[in-house]
C-alpha positions as CSV (number, residue, x, y, z in Angstrom):
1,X,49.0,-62.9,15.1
2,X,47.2,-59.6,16.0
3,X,48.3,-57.3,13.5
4,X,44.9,-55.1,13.4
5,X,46.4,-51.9,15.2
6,X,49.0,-50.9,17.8
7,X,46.4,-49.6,19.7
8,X,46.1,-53.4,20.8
9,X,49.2,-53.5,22.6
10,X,49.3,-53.4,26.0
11,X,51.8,-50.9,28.3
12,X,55.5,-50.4,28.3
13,X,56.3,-51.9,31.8
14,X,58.7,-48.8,32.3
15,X,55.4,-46.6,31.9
16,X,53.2,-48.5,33.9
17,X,56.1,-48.5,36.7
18,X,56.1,-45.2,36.2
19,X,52.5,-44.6,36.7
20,X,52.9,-46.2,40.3
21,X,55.8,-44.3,41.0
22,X,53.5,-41.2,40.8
23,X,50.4,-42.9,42.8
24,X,52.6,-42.4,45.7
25,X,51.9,-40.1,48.0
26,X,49.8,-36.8,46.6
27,X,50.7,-34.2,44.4
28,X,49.5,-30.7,43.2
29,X,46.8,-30.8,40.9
30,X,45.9,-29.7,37.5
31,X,49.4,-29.8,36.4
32,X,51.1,-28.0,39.0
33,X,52.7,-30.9,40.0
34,X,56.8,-31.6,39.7
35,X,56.2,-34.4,37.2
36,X,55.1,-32.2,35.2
37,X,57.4,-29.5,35.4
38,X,60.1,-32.1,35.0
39,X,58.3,-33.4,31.6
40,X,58.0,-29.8,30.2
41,X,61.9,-29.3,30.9
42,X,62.9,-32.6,29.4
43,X,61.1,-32.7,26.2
44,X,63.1,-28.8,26.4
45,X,66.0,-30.2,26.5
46,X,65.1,-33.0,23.9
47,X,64.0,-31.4,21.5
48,X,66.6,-28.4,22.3
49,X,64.2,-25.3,22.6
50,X,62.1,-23.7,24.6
51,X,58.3,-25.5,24.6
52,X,54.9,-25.3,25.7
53,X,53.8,-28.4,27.2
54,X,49.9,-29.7,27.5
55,X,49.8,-33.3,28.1
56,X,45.7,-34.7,27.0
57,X,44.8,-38.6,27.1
58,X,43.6,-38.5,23.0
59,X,45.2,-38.3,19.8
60,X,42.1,-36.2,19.0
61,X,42.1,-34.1,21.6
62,X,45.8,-33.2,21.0
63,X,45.1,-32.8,17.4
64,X,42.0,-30.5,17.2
65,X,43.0,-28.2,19.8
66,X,46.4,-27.8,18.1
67,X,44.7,-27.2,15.4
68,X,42.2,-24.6,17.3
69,X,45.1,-22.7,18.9
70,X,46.5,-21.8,15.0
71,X,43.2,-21.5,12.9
72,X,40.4,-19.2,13.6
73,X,36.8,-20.7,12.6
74,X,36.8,-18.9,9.4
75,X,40.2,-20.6,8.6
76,X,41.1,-24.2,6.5
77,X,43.3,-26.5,7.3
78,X,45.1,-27.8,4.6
79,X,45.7,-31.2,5.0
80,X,46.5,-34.9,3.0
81,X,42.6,-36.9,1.8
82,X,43.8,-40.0,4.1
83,X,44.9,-37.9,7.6
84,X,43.7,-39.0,10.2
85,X,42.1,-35.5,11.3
86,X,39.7,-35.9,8.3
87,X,38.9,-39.5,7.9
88,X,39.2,-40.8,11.9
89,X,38.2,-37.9,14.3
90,X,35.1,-37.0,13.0
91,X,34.1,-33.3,13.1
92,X,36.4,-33.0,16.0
93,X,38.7,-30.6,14.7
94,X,35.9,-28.2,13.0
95,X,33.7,-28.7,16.5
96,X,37.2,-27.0,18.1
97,X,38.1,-24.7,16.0
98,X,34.5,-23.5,16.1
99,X,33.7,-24.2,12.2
100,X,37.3,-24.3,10.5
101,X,37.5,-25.9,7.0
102,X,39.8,-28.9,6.2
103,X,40.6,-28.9,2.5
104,X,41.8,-32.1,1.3
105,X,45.3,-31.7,-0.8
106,X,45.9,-35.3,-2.6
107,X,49.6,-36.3,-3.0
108,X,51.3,-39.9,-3.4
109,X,51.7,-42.3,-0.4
110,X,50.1,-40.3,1.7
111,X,52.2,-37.1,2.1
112,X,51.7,-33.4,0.5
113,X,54.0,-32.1,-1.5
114,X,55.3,-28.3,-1.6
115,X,54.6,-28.0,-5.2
116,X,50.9,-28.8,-4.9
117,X,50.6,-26.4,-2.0
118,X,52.4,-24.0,-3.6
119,X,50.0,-24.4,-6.5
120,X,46.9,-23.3,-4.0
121,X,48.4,-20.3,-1.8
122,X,47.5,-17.8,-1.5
123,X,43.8,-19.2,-2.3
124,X,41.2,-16.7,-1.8
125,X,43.2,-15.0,0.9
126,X,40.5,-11.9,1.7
127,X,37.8,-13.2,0.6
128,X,35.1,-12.9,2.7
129,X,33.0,-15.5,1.3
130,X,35.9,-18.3,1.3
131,X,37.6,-20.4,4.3
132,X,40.8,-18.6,5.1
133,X,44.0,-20.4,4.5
134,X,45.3,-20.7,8.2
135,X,47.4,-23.8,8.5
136,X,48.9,-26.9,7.0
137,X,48.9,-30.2,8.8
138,X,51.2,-33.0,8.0
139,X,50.6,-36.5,9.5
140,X,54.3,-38.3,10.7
141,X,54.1,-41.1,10.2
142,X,51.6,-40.9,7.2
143,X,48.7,-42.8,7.1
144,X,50.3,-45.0,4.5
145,X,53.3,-46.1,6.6
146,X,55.4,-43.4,5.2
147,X,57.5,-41.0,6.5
148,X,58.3,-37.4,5.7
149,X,61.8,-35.9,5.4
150,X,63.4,-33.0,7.1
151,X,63.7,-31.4,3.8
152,X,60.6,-32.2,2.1
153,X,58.9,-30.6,6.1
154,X,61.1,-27.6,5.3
155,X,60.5,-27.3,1.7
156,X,56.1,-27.6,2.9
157,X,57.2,-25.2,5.8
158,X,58.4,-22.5,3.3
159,X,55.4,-22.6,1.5
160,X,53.4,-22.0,4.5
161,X,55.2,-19.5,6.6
162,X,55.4,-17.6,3.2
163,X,51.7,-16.8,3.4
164,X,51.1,-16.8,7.0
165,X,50.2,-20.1,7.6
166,X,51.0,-22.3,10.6
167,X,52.2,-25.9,10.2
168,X,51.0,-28.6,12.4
169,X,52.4,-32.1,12.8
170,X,50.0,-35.0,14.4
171,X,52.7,-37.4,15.6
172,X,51.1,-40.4,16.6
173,X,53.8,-42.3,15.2
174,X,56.5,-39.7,15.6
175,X,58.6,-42.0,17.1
176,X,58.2,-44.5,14.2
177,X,59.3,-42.0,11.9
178,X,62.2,-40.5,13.4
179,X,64.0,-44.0,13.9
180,X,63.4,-44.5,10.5
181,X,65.2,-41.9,9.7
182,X,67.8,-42.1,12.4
183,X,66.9,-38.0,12.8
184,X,66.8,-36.0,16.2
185,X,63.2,-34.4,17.0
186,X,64.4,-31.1,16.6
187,X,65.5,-32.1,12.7
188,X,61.7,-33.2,11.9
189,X,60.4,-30.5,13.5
190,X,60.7,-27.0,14.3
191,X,64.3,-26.6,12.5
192,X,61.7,-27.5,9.8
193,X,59.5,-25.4,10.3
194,X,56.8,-27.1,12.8
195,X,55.1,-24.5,14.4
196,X,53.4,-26.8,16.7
197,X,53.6,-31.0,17.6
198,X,50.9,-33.5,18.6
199,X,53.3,-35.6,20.0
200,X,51.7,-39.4,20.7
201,X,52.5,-42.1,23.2
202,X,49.6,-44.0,22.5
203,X,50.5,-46.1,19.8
204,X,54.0,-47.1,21.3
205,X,53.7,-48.3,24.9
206,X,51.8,-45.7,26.8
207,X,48.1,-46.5,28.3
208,X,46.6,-43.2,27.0
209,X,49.0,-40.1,26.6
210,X,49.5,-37.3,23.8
211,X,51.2,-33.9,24.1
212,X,51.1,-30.7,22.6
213,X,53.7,-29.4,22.0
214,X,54.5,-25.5,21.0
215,X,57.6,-24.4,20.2
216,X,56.6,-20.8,20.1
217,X,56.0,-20.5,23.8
218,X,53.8,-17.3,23.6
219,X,51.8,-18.6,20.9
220,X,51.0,-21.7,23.4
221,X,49.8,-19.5,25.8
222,X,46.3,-19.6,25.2
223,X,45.7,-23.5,25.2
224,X,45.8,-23.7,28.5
225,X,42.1,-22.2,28.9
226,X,41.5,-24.4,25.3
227,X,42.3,-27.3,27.0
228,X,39.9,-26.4,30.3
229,X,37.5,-25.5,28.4
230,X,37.3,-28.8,26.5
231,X,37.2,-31.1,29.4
232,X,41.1,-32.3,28.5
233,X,42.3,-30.7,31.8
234,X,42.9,-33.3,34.5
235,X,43.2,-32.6,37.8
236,X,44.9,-35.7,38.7
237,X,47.5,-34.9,35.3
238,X,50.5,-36.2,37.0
239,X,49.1,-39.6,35.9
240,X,49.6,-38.5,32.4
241,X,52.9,-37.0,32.6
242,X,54.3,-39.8,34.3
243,X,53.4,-41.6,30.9
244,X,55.1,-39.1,29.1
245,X,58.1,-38.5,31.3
246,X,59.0,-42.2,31.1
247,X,57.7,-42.6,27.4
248,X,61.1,-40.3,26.4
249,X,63.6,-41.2,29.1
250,X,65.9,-43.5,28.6
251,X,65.1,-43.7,24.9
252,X,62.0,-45.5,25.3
253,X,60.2,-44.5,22.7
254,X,62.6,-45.0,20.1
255,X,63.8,-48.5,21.3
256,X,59.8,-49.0,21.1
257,X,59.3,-48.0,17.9
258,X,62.9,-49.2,16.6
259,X,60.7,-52.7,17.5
260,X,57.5,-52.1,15.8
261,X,59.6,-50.9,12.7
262,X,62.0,-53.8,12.8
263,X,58.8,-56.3,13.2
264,X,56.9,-54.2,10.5
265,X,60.2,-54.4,8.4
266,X,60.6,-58.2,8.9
267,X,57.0,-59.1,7.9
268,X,56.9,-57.1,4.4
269,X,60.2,-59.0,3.6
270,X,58.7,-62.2,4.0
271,X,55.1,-61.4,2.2
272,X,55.8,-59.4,-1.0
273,X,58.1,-61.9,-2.4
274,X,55.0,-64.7,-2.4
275,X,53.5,-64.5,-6.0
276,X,50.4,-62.2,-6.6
277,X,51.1,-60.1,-3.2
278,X,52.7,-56.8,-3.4
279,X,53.2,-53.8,-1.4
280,X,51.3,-51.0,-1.4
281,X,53.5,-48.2,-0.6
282,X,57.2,-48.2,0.8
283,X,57.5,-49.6,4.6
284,X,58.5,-46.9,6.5
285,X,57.5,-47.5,9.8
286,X,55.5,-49.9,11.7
287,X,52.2,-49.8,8.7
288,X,52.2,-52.0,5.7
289,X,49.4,-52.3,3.3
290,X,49.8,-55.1,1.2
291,X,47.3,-56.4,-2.0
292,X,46.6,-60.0,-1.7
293,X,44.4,-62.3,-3.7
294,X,41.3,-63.2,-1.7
295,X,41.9,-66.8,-1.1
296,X,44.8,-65.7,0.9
297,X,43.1,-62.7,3.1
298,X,40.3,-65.1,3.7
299,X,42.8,-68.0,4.9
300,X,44.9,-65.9,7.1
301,X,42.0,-64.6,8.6
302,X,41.1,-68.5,9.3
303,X,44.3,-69.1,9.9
304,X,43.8,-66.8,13.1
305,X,45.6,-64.0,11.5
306,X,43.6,-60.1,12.9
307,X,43.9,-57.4,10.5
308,X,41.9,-55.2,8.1
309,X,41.0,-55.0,4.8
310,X,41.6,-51.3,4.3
311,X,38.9,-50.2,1.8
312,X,36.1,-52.2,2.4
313,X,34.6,-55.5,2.5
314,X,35.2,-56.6,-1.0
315,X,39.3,-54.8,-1.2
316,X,42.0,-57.2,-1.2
317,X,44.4,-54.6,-0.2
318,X,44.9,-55.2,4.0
319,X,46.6,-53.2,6.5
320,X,49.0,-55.2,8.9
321,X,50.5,-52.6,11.8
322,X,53.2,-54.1,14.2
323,X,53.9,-52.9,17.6
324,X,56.3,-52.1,20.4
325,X,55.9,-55.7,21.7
326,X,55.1,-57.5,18.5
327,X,56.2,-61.4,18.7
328,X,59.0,-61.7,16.0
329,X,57.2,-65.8,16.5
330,X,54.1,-64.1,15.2
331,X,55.2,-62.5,12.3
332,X,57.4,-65.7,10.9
333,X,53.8,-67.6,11.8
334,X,51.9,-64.7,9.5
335,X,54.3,-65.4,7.1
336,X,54.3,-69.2,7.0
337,X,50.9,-69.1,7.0
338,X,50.6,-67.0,3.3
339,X,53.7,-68.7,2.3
340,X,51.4,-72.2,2.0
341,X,48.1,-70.3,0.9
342,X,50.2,-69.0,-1.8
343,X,51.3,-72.2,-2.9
344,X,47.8,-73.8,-3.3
């Protein structure tokens, strides 16, 4: 009943076949290799226009050089309190933009809203002793399980292109999100407005793969010494783009994440109708975070049950996160299991 993180799960057996497809033979290095160039062409196609490709093995690394390529170090991010690029990658993202800003904007279950931005553009814009607004980021899936629309992306998009700011998207659930809402990636993100996509495989099968991905080729351009620079240039890099290639072929990653949000789905039905739990926020994709009373966090965990109380050691609020290969036998024995704490 491990329900502390999908980083827990193990690999897609498509993506580690994949992987020793590529350790055949040799191949160009440093990305000059036809895997590659045939995962550059197919997320193209996917996600129907042109892109810049630049596979990297971290979340973090995907997000702060994104975030580098579209901010200069006088510049602030504008992002939610709970993303992940201000509460879980340390200073990465002011480290590589060289001393960017990121300026927390609150808003309800996790996502910004258009109006609040709105409310703080232009800022100080020419101000030299203020961070310059330079971008908005927007997590996808939130860090509250929730999920932001095509038109609410738009509607944030507007705001930012409006004064010259670029909009970022860290997708480590990206997948999660987009099954939700049964949209194609080009819908959620640059017909919206996304100027540029950290697209994760991570969380939903791969061993260790993220991509960024630019959909203003030119404006890409420069990553590519960003990334060298940064030590995130691998010589051997067909071994991530082999993750990649086979994370979105076939429809992998959303018949991965179709799982985790089914499972995720599943296990919120049967908790928050037991008497003194409730939900959080909405289930959205594969993250519920569900209040408890204590007796039942501390018998779960007994029980065997792995998760987290999310703020702190005293909260009885917990954070349960499904995955690509979650048991459905392990969520109705989660569930069982609180079903006769409850009733004690």
């Amino acid at each position: 009943m491990n329900f502390a993180s999908d980083n827990t799960a193990g690999i897609s057996p498509e993506i580690l076949a994949a992987i020793a497809d590529a350790n055949e033979g040799a191949a160009a290095s440093y990305g000059a290799d036809p895997i590659t160039a045939r995962l550059e062409a197919k997320l193209a196609e996917i996600f129907e226009h042109e892109v810049a490709v630049f596979p990297v093995a971290t979340g973090t690394a995907a997000n702060a050089l994104a975030l580098a390529a579209v901010t200069p170090p006088w510049g602030a991010v504008l992002c939610h309190p709970l993303a992940h690029i201000t509460c879980d990658e340390a200073n990465a993202p002011e480290f590589y933009t060289g001393g960017a800003k990121l300026v927390s904007v609150p808003g309800a279950d996790g996502k910004l809203v258009a109006d609040d931005l709105a409310a703080l553009l232009p800022g100080d814009l020419g101000n030299v002793h203020h961070a310059q607004p330079a971008a908005v980021s927007l997590t996808q899936a939130t860090e509250c399980g929730t999920v932001y629309r095509p038109a609410e992306i738009a509607a944030i998009a507007d705001v930012a292109h409006r004064h010259g700011l670029a909009v970022h998207m860290d997708g480590a659930r990206f997948a999660n999100a987009m099954v939700h809402l049964d949209a194609s990636p080009a819908e959620l993100t640059w017909r919206a407005g996304v100027d540029v996509l950290s697209l994760g495989a991570t969380k939903n099968g791969a061993l260790g793969a993220e991509a960024i991905v630019f959909f203003d080729v030119q404006r890409g351009r420069e990553l590519a010494f960003r990334r060298k620079r940064a030590g995130h240039l691998f010589s051997k890099m067909r071994f991530l783009s082999a993750q990649l290639d086979a994370y979105v072929t076939n429809d992998l990653w959303r018949r991965n994440a179709r799982h985790a949000n089914a499972a995720a789905t599943q296990l919120a039905g049967g908790l928050s109708v037991l008497p003194g739990v409730s939900l959080r926020h909405p289930v959205e994709a594969n993250e519920l975070f569900v209040e408890m009373p204590e007796a039942m966090i501390v018998g779960l965990f007994a029980a065997g049950g792995q998760f987290y109380r999310w703020q702190g050691a005293a909260s009885t609020c917990v954070r349960l996160v499904t995955a690509w290969n979650t048991a459905a036998s392990d969520v109705a024995t989660f569930v069982d299991a609180a079903s006769r704490l409850a009733a004690h």
